[in-house]
C-alpha positions in Angstrom: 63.5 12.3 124.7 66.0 11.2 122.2 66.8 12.3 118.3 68.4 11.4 115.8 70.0 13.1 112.3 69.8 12.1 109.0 71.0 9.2 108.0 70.9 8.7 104.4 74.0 7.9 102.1 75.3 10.0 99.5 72.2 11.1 97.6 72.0 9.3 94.4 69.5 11.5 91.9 68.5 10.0 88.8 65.5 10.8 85.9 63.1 7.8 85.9 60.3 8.7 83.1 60.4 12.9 83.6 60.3 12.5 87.5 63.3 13.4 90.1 64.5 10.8 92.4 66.2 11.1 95.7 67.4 7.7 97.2 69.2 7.2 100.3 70.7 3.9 101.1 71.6 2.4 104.5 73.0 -0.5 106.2 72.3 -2.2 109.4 73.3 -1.6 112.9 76.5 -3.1 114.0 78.3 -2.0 117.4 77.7 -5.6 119.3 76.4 -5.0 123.2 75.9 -1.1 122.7 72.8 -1.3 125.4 75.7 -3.2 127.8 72.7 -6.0 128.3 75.4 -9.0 128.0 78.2 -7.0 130.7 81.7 -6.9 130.0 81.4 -8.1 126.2 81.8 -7.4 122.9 83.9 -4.0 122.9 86.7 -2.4 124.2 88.1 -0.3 126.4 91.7 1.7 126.9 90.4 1.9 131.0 90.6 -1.2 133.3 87.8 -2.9 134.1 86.8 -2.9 138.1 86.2 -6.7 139.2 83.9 -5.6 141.7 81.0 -2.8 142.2 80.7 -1.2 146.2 80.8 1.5 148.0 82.9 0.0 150.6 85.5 0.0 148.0 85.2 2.6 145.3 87.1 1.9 142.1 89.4 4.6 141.2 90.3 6.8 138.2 90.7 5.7 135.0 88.5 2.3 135.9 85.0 1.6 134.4 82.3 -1.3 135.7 79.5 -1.9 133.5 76.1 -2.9 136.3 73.0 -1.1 136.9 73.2 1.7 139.6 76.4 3.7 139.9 75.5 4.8 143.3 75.9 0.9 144.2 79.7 2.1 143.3 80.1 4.9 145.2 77.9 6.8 147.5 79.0 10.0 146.0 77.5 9.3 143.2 74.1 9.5 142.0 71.2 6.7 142.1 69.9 6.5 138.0 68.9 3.8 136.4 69.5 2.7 132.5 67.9 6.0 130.8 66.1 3.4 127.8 65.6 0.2 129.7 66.1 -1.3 127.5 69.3 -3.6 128.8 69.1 -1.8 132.2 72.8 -1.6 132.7 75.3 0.8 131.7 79.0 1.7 131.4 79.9 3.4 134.8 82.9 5.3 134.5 85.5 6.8 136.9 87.2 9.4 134.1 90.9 9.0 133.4 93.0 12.1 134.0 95.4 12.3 130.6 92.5 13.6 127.8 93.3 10.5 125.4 92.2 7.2 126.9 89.2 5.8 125.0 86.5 4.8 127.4 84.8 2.8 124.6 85.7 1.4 121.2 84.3 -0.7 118.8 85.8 -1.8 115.2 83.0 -2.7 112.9 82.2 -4.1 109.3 81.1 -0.5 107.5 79.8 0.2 104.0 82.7 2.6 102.5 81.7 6.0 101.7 78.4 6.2 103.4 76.8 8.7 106.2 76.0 6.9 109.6 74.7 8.7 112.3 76.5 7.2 116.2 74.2 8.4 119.2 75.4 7.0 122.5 73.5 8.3 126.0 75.6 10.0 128.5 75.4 11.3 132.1 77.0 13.3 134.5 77.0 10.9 138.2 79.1 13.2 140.1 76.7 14.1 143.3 78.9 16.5 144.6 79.6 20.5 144.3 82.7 22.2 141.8 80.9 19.3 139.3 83.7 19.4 136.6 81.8 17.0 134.2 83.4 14.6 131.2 84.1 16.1 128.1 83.7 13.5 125.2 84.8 13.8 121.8 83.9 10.6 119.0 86.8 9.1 116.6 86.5 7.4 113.5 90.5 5.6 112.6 92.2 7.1 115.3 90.7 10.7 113.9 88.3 13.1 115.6 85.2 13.5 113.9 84.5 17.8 112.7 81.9 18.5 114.8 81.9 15.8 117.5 83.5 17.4 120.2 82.5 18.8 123.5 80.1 16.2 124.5 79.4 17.1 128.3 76.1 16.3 130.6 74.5 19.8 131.4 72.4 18.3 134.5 74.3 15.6 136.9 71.6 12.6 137.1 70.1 13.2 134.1 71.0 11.5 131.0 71.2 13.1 127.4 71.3 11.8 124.2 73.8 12.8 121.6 74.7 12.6 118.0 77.4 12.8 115.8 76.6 12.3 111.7 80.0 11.0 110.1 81.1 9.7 106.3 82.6 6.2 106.0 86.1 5.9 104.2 87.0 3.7 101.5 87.6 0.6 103.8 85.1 -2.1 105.0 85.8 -1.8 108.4 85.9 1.0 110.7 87.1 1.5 114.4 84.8 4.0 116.3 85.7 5.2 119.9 84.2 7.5 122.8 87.6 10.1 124.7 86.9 11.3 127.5 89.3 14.7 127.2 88.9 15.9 130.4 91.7 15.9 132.5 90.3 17.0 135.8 90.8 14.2 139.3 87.3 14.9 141.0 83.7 15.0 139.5 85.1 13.6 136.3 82.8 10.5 137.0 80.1 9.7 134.4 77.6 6.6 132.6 77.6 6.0 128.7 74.6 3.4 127.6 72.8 2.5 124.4 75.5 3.3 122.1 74.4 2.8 118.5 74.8 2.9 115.0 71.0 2.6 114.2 69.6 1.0 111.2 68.1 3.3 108.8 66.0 2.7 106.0 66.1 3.2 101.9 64.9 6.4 101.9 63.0 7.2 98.0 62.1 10.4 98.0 60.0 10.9 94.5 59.4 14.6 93.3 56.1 13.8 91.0 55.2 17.1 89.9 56.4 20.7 89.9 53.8 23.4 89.9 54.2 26.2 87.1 51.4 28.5 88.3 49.2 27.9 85.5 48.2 24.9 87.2 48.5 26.2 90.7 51.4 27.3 92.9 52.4 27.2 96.3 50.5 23.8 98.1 50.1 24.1 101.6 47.5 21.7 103.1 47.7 18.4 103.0 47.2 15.2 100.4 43.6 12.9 101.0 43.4 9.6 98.6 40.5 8.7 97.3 38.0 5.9 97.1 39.3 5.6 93.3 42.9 5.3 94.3 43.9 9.1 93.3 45.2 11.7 95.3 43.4 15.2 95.7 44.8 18.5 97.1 44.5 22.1 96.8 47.2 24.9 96.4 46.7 28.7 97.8 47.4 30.1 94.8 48.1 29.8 90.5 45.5 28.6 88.5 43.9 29.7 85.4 41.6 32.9 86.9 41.8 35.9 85.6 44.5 37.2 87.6 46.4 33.8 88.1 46.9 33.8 91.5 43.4 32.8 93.4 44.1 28.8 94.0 43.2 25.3 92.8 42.0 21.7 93.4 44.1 18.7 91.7 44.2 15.6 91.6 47.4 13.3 91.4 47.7 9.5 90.6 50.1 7.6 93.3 52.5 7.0 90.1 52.5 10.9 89.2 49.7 11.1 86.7 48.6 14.9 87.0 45.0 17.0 86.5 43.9 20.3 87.6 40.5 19.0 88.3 39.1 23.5 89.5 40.8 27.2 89.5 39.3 29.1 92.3 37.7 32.8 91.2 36.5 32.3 88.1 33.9 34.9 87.9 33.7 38.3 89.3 33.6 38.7 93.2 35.0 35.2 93.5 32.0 33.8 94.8 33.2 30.5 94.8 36.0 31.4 97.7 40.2 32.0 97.1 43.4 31.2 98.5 42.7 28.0 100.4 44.8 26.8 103.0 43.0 23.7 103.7 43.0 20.1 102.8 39.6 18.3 101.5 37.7 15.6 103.5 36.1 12.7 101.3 32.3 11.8 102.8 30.7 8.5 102.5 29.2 9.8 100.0 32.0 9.8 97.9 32.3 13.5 97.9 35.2 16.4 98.7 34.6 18.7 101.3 36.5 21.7 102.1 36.4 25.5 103.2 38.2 28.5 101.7 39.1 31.3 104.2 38.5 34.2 101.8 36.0 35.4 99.4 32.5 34.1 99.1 29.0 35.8 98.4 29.5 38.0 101.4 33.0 38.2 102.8 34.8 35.7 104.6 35.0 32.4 103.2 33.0 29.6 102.3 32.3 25.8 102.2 32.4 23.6 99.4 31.8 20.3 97.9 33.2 18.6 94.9 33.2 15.6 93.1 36.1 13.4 92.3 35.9 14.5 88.3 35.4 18.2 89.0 32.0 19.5 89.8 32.4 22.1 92.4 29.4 23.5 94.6 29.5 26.4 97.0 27.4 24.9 100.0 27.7 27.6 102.0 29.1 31.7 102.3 30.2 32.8 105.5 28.9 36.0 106.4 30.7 37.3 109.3 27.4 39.5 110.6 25.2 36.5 111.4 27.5 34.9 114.1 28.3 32.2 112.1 32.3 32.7 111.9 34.8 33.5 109.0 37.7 32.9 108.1 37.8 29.2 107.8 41.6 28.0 107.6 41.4 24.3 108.3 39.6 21.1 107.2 36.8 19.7 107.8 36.1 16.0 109.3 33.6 14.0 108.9 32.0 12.8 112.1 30.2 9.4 112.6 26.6 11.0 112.7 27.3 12.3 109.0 28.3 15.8 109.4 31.3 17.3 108.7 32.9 19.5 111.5 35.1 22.4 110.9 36.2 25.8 112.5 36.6 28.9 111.9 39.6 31.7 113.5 37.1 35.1 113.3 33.7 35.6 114.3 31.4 33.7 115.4 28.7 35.1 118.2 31.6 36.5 120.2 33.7 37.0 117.8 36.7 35.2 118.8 35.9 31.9 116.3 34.0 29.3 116.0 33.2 25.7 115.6 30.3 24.9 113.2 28.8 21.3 111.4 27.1 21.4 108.0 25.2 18.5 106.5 26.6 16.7 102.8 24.0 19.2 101.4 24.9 22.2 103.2 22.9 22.8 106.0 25.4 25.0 108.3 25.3 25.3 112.0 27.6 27.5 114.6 28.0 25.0 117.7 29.9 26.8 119.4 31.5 30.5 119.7 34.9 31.2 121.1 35.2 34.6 123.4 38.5 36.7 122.8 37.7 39.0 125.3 39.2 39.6 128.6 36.3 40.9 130.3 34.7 37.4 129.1 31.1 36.8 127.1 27.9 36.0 127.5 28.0 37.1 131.5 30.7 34.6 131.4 33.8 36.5 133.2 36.4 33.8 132.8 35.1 32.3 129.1 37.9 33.8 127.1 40.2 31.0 129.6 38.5 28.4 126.6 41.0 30.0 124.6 39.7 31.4 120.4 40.9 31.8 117.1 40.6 27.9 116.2 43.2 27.7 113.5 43.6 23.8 113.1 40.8 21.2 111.9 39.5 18.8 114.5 39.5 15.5 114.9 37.0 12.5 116.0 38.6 10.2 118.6 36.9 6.9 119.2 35.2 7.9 122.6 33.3 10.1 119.7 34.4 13.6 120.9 35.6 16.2 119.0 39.5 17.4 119.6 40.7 20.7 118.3 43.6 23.4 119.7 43.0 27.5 119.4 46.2 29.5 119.0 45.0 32.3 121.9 43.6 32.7 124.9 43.7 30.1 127.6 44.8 30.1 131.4 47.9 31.1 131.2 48.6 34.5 129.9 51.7 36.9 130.1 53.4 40.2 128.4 53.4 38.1 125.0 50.2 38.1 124.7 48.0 34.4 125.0 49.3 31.1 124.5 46.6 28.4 123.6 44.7 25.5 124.5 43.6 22.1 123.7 40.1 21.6 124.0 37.8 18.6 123.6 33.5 19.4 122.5 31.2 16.8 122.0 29.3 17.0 118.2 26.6 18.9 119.7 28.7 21.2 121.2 29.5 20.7 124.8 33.2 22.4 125.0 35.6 21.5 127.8 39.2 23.1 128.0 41.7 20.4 128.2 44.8 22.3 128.5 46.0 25.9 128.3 49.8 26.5 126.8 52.4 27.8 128.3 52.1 26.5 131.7 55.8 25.5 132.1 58.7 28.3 131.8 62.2 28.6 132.5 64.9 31.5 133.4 64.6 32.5 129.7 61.2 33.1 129.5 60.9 30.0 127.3 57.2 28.2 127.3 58.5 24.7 128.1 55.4 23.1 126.7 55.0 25.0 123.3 52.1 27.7 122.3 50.4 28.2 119.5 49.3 24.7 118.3 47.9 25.5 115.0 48.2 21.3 113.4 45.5 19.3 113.5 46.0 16.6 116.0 45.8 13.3 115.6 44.9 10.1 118.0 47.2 7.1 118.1 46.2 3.7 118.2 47.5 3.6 122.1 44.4 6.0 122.9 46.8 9.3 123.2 46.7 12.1 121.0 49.1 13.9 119.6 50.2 17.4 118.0 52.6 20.0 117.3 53.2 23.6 118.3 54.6 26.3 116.3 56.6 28.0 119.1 57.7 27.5 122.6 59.9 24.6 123.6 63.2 24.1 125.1 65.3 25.4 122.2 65.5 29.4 120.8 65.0 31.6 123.3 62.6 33.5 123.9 60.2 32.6 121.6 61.0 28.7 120.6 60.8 26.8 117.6 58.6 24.7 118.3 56.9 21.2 119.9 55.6 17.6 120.0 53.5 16.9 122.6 50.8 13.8 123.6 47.7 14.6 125.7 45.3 11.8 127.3 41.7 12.3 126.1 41.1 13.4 129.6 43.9 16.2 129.6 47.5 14.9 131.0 50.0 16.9 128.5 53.2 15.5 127.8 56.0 17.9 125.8 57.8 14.7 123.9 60.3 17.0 122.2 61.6 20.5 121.6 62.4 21.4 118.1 66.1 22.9 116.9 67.9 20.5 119.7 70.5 20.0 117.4 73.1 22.2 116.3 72.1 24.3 113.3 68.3 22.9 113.7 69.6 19.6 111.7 66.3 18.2 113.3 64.1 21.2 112.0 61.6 23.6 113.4 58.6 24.6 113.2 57.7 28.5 112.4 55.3 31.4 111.9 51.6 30.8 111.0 52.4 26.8 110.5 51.6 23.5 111.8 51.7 20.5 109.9 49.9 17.4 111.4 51.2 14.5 112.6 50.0 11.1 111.1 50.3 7.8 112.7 51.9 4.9 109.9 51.3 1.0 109.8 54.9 0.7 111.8 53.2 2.2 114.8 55.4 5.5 114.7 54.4 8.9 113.4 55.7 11.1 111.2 55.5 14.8 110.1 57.5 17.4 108.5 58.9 20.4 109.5 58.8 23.8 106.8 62.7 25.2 108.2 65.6 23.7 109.3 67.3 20.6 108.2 70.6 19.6 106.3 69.6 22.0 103.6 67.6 24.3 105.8 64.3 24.5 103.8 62.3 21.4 106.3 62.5 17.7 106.9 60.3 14.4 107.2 61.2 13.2 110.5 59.6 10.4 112.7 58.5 9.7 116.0 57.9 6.7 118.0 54.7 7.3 120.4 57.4 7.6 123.6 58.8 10.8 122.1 62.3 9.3 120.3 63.0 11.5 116.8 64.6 10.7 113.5 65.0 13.0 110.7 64.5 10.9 107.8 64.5 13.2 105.0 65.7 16.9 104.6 64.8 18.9 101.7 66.9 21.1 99.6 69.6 19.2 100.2 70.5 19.4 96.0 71.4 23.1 94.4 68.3 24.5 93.3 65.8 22.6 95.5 64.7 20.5 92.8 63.2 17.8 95.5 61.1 20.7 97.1 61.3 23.0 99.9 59.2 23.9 103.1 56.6 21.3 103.3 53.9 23.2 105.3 51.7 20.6 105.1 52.0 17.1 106.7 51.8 13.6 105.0 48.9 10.9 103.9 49.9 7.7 104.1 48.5 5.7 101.1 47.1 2.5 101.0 50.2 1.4 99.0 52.3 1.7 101.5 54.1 5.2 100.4 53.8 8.9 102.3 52.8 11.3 100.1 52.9 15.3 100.6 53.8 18.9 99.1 56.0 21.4 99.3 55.6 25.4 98.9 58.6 26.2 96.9 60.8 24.4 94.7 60.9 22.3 91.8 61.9 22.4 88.5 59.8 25.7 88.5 61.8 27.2 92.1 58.9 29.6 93.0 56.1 27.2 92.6 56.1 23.8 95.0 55.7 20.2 94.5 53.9 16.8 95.0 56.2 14.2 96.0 56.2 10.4 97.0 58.4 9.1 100.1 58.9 5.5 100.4 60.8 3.6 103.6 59.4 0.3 102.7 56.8 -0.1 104.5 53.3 -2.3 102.9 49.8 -2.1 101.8 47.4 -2.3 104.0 43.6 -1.0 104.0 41.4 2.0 105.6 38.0 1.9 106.0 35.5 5.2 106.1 34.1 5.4 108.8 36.5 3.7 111.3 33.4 2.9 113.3 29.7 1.5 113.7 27.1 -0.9 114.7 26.1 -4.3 113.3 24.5 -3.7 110.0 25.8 -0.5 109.0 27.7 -0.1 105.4 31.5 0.4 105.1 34.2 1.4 102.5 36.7 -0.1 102.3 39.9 1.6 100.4 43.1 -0.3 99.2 45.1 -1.4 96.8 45.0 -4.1 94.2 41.7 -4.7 96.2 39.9 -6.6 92.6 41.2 -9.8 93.4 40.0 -10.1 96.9 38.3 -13.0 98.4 37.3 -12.6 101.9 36.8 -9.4 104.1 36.9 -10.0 108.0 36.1 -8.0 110.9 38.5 -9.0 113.4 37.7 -12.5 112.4 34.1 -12.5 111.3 33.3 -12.9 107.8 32.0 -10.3 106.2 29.1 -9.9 102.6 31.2 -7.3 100.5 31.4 -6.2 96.9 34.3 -5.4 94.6 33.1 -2.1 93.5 37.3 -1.2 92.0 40.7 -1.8 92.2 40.7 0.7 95.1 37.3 0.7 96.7 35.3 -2.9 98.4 31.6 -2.1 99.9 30.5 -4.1 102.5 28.5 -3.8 106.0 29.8 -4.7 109.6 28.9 -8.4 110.2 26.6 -10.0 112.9 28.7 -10.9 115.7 31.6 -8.9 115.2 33.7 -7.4 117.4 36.0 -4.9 117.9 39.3 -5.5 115.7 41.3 -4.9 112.3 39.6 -5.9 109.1 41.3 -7.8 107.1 40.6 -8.0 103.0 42.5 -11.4 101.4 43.7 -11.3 98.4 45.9 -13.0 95.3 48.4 -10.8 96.8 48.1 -11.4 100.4 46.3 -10.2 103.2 45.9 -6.7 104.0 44.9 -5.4 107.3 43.2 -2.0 108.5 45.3 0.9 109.5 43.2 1.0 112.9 41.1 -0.9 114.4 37.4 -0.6 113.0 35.4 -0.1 116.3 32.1 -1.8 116.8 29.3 0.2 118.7 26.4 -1.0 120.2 
C-alpha cells in the first residue's frame, strides 16, 4: 500500500484570541497524464518513444512505450499490470545507459516557496537473473532534489511507491523530472505510473488549551462530544487532589471554552478511582460513563458515571478476589440492549482478564474470563489460544456482536512471548477467536501482520473493521513499529500498512503501551494519529483511505518548544461541525503538561444519532450543529415526528415504514446527513 508525507506549506503561526494556530496551505495537483490514461501525452521524455509494443521486436535501450503489459514488449520481462488501476497503463521503460537522460519530465504552474510532496510508482520488469535494477533520482530546475536519490525496486514484478517532499523556489513555474542513473546494458528495464503531485488540503491545526497541572496533565484517551455540543475527556493525571497528580474529567467547548468539570482522589483511599487512561461513553440517558484502572473501595479500579455538569458516582469497585476483573484501561460502549460493555487486562475467573456489562445504574456482570495460562482453564487445554489481557475497549458492529483485540496469548506463540488476537463475543457472551497475531514472519524475525493491538477498533461503513497494532510490521526489525490492518466480521485479516516506511519514520509509528483508534470521517477515509515519529518526531495525524493508501497530514512539534502539542496517544472525534478534535501528552505553552487541539481540512457538518440502530417506534437522538432551525428529519426518506430539544440535540423516534438509510435533518443552513447509516431492525 502506498504513503504519502506531509504536505503542508511553510507553517504560518499566529495568536487568534489566546489560542495557537498552525495553518498549512496547499495547491492543487498539476502534472497532466501522470496515471498515463491518455498514452503518449501531456509530458516529456529525453528517451525515444517506441512506435510499436511486441515481442517479436523488442525496443531497445534508451526507448520507452507507454501500454498496459510490458511482457507484451518483451518476453523477458515480467507480466504486471497498472499497480492503482486506475488508468491501467504505464510508462514501460528500456533504461538508457549514460546516468543523465530524464525518463520523464513535466514543467508545471507551482505556488513559489511552498512544500509539495511528488510520489510516482515504480517497478523493476527485468525477469531474468544478475537483475541490476534502475536507480532513479527526482529534479526540480535541472537540480537533484537532497534526499531523492537512490530510488530502486527491491522485488522485480512488484511495484513500490515512493516519495520525495521538496520546497518550491520563487518562480511560478517549475520543471520536475525522473533520471534513471544507472548505467548498466542488461536488467536496467523498468515501469513508472501514477506520477503525482497530490492535492492537499488547508490544514488548521488549533491548540485550544494547554494543561498546567492544576487542571489536569498529561491527556491520553480520547475526546467524546456531547448531546449539548461540548467536548468531555479525562487526563491521567493533575488536578486539584491533595497530591496533584491523581487525574481529571473536563469538558471543552468546540471554540475552546474550558472547565474542569472533577479531580479524581479527593478523599482518602481514593475511593472514587485514579489515573484514568480511558475515554467516557455518553448513554441515552444523557450520562458519562467510564472506568478508572486504579484505586477504588477495594483495589483495582472502578466504574463510574457522571453527569454533563459534574456529578460523579462510583457505580461499581472492582475487587480482584471475586472474578470480576481489575484493572480496567479502556472505555466502555454502549450496546443496543442498554448496557455498556467494557474490559478489563487482570483478573477475572482465570485471571487473565475479562469482559463484563453493567446496567446505567450499575448492576455489573463478568461475561466472560480470559485464560493466561498455558496449561489452559476450566479443563479447557487449548483456552489460553483465545488470547487475555483485553487492553482496548470494544466495539458494537451492526450484525450486533461485540469486537475487541487482547495484547497476549493467541495461536501463534514464539521466544517473544504471545502475540494477540482479535476476537468477536456476542453481548451475552459467546466468544469466538477471529484471528491470532503474528502469523506472518520473515528472515528477520519480523511479525508481518503486527502484535499487540491494544486500539479500539472501529467498523467502516463498507462492513470491514479496522485497527492498529503497536508492534510488528514490515519496518524495524525485530520488534516493529507498528500496523494498520482491516479484518472481515468473519475473520479475513488484511495488514494495509507497516509503520516507519519512510526514512526517519516521516510517516510515524506507533510504540510501547499505545494504540490510538482509528475513526472513520464523512469523506469516507480514516484517520488516526501516531504518539512518535513524524517531521518533528513527537507523532502525526495521518489518513487512510479504506484500501490501505496513507497521508501524513499533520506532524506535531514541528515549532521549537512544541507549542502545538506532542505525542497524541489518543486518537480523534470527529465533531458534528465538521472539525477532528484530540489531545496530546506533552507540550503546550506549559511543555510538560499536554493539550486539546482542533484540526480542520474542510470537511462539513453533518449529524450522528445514538443509537445507530433500532426498530420502528423506538426513540432517537439526534446530535448536530445549528440543529434549532431545523425543519424536517428523514430516515432515508421517510418523514420523521421530532423535537428541537437544542442547538445540538433533536429527539425523535424511527418512523413507520422506514428503512434502512442516512437521516437527514433540514435546516436554514442546509441539509445535514448521518455519519452512518441508521439501521432499521425488525
Amino acid at each position: 500500500m502506498g504513503t504519502n508525507v506531509n504536505r503542508l506549506n511553510g507553517m504560518l503561526t499566529v495568536l487568534i484570541g489566546g489560542m495557537l494556530c498552525f495553518t498549512a496551505l496547499a495547491g492543487a495537483d498539476t502534472v497532466v497524464n501522470g496515471d498515463f490514461s491518455h498514452g503518449n501525452t501531456g509530458f516529456s521524455s529525453d528517451y525515444t518513444a517506441s512506435p510499436t509494443c511486441s515481442t517479436s521486436s523488442p525496443f531497445t535501450a534508451g526507448y520507452y512505450f507507454v501500454g498496459a503489459n510490458p511482457n507484451n514488449c518483451n518476453a523477458g520481462w515480467i507480466s504486471m499490470s497498472d499497480p492503482t488501476n486506475k488508468g491501467l497503463k504505464m510508462l514501460i521503460v528500456n533504461g538508457a545507459q549514460d546516468g543523465t537522460s530524464r525518463v520523464w519530465y513535466e514543467t508545471l504552474a507551482t505556488t513559489p516557496n511552498t512544500q509539495f510532496t511528488f510520489t510516482f510508482w515504480m517497478a523493476d520488469i527485468y525477469n531474468l537473473s544478475g537483475d541490476s535494477p534502475a536507480t532513479l533520482e527526482f529534479s526540480v530546475d535541472g537540480v537533484v532534489v537532497s534526499g531523492c536519490t537512490g530510488y530502486s525496486p527491491t522485488t522485480p514484478g512488484q511495484w513500490q511507491k515512493e516519495v520525495c517532499t521538496y520546497t518550491s523556489g520563487s518562480g511560478t513555474t517549475e520543471t520536475l523530472a525522473l533520471i534513471d542513473t544507472n548505467t548498466a546494458f542488461e536488467a536496467n528495464d523498468f515501469a513508472l505510473d501514477d506520477i503525482s503531485d497530490p492535492p492537499a488540503v488547508t490544514v488548521t491545526l488549533t491548540m485550544l488549551h494547554s494543561f498546567d497541572g492544576t487542571d489536569g496533565a498529561s491527556p491520553v484517551a480520547p475526546l467524546v462530544q456531547a448531546f449539548n455540543g461540548s467536548l468531555y475527556g479525562t487526563t491521567l493525571s493533575g488536578g486539584s487532589s491533595p497530591n496533584g497528580s491523581d487525574g481529571t474529567i473536563f469538558t471543552i467547548t468546540p471554540s475552546g471554552a474550558f472547565t474542569s468539570l472533577y479531580s479524581f482522589c479527593m478523599k482518602s483511599g481514593c475511593p472514587d478511582g485514579y489515573h484514568i487512561e480511558a475515554g467516557l461513553a455518553q448513554a441515552t440517558n444523557g450520562e458519562l460513563y467510564g472506568s478508572t484502572p486504579t484505586g477504588g473501595v477495594v483495589c483495582c479500579g472502578t466504574v463510574f458515571k457522571i453527569t454533563p455538569g459534574g456529578r460523579f458516582t462510583t457505580l461499581d469497585s472492582l475487587p480482584e478476589e471475586d472474578g470480576s476483573g481489575s484493572d480496567p484501561m479502556a472505555g466502555l460502549v454502549q450496546a443496543t440492549n442498554g448496557s455498556l460493555y467494557g474490559t478489563t487486562v487482570g483478573a477475572g475467573v482465570n485471571g487473565g482478564g475479562s469482559v463484563f456489562k453493567i446496567t446505567p445504574s450499575g448492576t455489573l456482570t463478568t461475561i466472560y474470563s480470559f485464560c493466561p495460562s498455558s496449561d489452559g482453564c476450566d479443563g479447557t487445554p487449548n483456552s489460553r489460544a483465545n488470547g487475555y489481557s483485553p487492553g482496548a475497549g470494544l466495539i458494537q458492529a451492526t450484525n450486533g456482536d461485540l469486537y475487541g483485540t487482547t495484547t497476549e496469548g493467541g495461536t501463534t506463540e514464539g521466544t517473544s512471548g504471545n502475540y494477540g488476537t482479535v476476537f468477536k463475543i456476542t453481548p451475552s457472551g459467546a466468544l469466538t477467536t477471529l484471528y491470532s497475531f503474528c502469523s506472518k514472519s520473515n528472515a528477520q524475525a519480523n511479525c508481518l501482520d503486527g502484535y499487540d493491538p491494544l486500539g479500539t477498533l472501529v467498523e467502516a461503513t463498507n462492513g470491514d473493521i479496522y485497527g492498529t497494532t503497536q508492534s510488528g510490521g514490515a519496518n524495524c526489525p525485530p520488534y516493529g513499529c507498528g500496523t494498520i490492518f482491516k479484518i472481515t466480521p468473519g475473520g479475513t485479516l488484511t495488514t494495509l500498512y507497516s509503520f516507519c516506511s519512510q526514512s526517519g519514520c516521516a510517516d510515524g509509528k506507533e510504540g510501547y503501551d499505545t494504540g490510538p483508534a482509528l475513526i472513520q470521517a464523512t469523506d469516507g477515509n480514516l484517520y488516526g494519529t501516531t504518539p512518535s515519529g513524524g517531521a518533528g518526531g513527537y507523532g502525526t495525524v495521518f489518513q487512510l483511505t479504506p484500501s490501505g493508501d496513507l497521508t501524513t497530514i499533520y506532524s506535531f512539534c514541528i515549532v521549537s518548544g512544541c507549542p502545538d502539542g506532542g505525542q497524541p496517544f489518543a486518537g480523534l472525534v470527529q465533531d458534528t461541525n465538521g472539525t477532528f478534535y484530540g489531545t496530546t501528552e506533552i507540550g503546550g505553552t506549559t511543555p510538560v503538561d499536554g493539550t486539546v487541539f482542533s484540526l480542520s481540512i474542510g470537511l462539513g457538518p453533518f449529524v450522528e444519532t445514538l443509537p445507530t440502530s433500532g426498530k420502528l417506534g423506538a426513540g432517537v437522538k439526534i446530535l448536530g450543529t445549528d440543529l434549532s432551525t431545523a425543519t424536517t428529519v428523514t430516515f432515508n426518506g421517510t418523514p420523521a415526528v421530532f423535537t428541537i430539544v437544542s442547538g445540538s440535540e433533536i429527539t425523535t423516534s424511527v418512523p413507520a415504514g422506514a428503512t434502512t438509510g442516512d437521516v437527514q435533518v433540514k435546516t436554514q443552513g442546509g441539509t445535514l446527513t448521518s455519519k452512518v447509516p441508521f439501521k432499521v431492525k425488525k
